[in-house]
C-alpha positions in Angstrom: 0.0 0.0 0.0 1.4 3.3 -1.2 1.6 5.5 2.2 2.6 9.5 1.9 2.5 10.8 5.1 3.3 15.2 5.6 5.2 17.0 8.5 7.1 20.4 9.0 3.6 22.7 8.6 2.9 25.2 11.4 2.4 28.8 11.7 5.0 31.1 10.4 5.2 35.0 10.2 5.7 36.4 6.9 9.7 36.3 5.5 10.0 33.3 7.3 10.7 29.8 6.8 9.5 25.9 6.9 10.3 22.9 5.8 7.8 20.0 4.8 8.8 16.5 4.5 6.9 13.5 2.8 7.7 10.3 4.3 6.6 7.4 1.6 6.1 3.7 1.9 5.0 0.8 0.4 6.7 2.0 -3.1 9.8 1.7 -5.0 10.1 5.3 -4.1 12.7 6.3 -6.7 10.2 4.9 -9.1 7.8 7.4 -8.1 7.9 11.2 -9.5 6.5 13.2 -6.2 5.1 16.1 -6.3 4.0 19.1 -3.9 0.8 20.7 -4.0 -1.6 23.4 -2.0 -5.1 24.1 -2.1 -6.4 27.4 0.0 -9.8 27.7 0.7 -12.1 28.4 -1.9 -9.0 28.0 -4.4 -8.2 25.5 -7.0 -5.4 23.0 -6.0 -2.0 24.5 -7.4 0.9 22.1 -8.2 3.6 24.1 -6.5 6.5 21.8 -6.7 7.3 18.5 -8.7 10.4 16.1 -8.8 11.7 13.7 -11.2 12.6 10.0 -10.2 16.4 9.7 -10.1 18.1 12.8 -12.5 16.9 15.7 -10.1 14.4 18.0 -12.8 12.4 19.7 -10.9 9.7 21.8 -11.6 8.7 25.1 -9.5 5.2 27.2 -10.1 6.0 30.9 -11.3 4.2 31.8 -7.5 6.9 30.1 -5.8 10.2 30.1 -7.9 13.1 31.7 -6.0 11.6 30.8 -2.7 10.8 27.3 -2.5 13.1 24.1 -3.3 11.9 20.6 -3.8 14.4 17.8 -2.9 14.6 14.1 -2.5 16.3 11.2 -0.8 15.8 8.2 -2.4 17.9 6.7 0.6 15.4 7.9 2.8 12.6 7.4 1.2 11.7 11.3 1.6 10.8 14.4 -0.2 11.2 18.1 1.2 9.6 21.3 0.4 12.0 24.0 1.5 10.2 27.1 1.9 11.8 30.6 1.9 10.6 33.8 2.1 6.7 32.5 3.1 4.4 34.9 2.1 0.5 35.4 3.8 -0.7 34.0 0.4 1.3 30.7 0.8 -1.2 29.6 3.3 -3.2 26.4 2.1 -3.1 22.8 3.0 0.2 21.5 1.5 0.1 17.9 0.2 2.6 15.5 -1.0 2.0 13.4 -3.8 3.5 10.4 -6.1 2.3 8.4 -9.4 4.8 5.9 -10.9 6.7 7.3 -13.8 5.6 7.5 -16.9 7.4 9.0 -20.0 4.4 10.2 -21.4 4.0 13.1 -18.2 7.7 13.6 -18.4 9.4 16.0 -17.9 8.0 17.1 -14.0 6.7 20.1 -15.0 3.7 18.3 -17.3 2.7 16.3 -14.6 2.7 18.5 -12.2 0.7 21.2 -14.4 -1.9 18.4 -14.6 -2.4 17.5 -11.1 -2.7 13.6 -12.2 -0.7 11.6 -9.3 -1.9 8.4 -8.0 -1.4 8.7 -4.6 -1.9 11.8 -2.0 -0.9 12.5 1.6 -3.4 13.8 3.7 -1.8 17.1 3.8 -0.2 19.1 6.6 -1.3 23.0 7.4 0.7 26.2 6.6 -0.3 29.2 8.0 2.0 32.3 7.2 0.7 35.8 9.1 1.5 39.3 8.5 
């Protein structure tokens, strides 16, 4: 069974910064492209991050480049959001994701524009103040 489970959110002032992790199980995890997204109330989900398998593409949404860094450690079996510079407007449930690669969605940034990954976390809150 394919298990994403989220940590690092919290409250944060504005400038600051978190970092989320995704903790996966049940997978081949470096088989998996992962991805990070965010939905805010009464918003459309956004794709904010996305990571390729094994060669290290990423992808970063135009609201988030410069600020926010996706990583992996296919050691570990983890993914990390690393987010700089948190604005009020980054506040939204952040969820990991993961869907088995596929060459057709490559590279991360057409799979993560779609929003088509198998598997979700349940999310973890972010809440950046002013």
């Amino acid at each position: 069974e394919v298990q994403l489970v989220e940590s690092g959110g919290g409250l944060v002032q504005a400038g600051g910064s978190l970092r989320l992790s995704c903790a996966a199980s049940g997978f081949t995890f470096d088989d998996y492209v992962i991805g990070w997204f965010r939905q805010a109330p009464g918003k459309e989900r956004e794709g904010v991050s996305c990571i390729s398998t094994r060669d290290g593409i990423t992808y970063q949404a135009d609201s988030v480049k410069g600020r926010f860094t996706i990583s992996r450690d296919n050691a570990k079996n983890t993914a990390y959001l690393q987010m700089n510079s948190l604005k009020p407007e980054d506040t939204a449930v952040y969820y990991c994701a993961a869907d088995y690669y596929d060459k057709l969605f490559n590279p991360p940034s057409r799979r993560c524009k779609s929003g088509h990954f198998a598997s979700w976390g349940q999310g973890t809150q972010v809440t950046v103040s002013s």
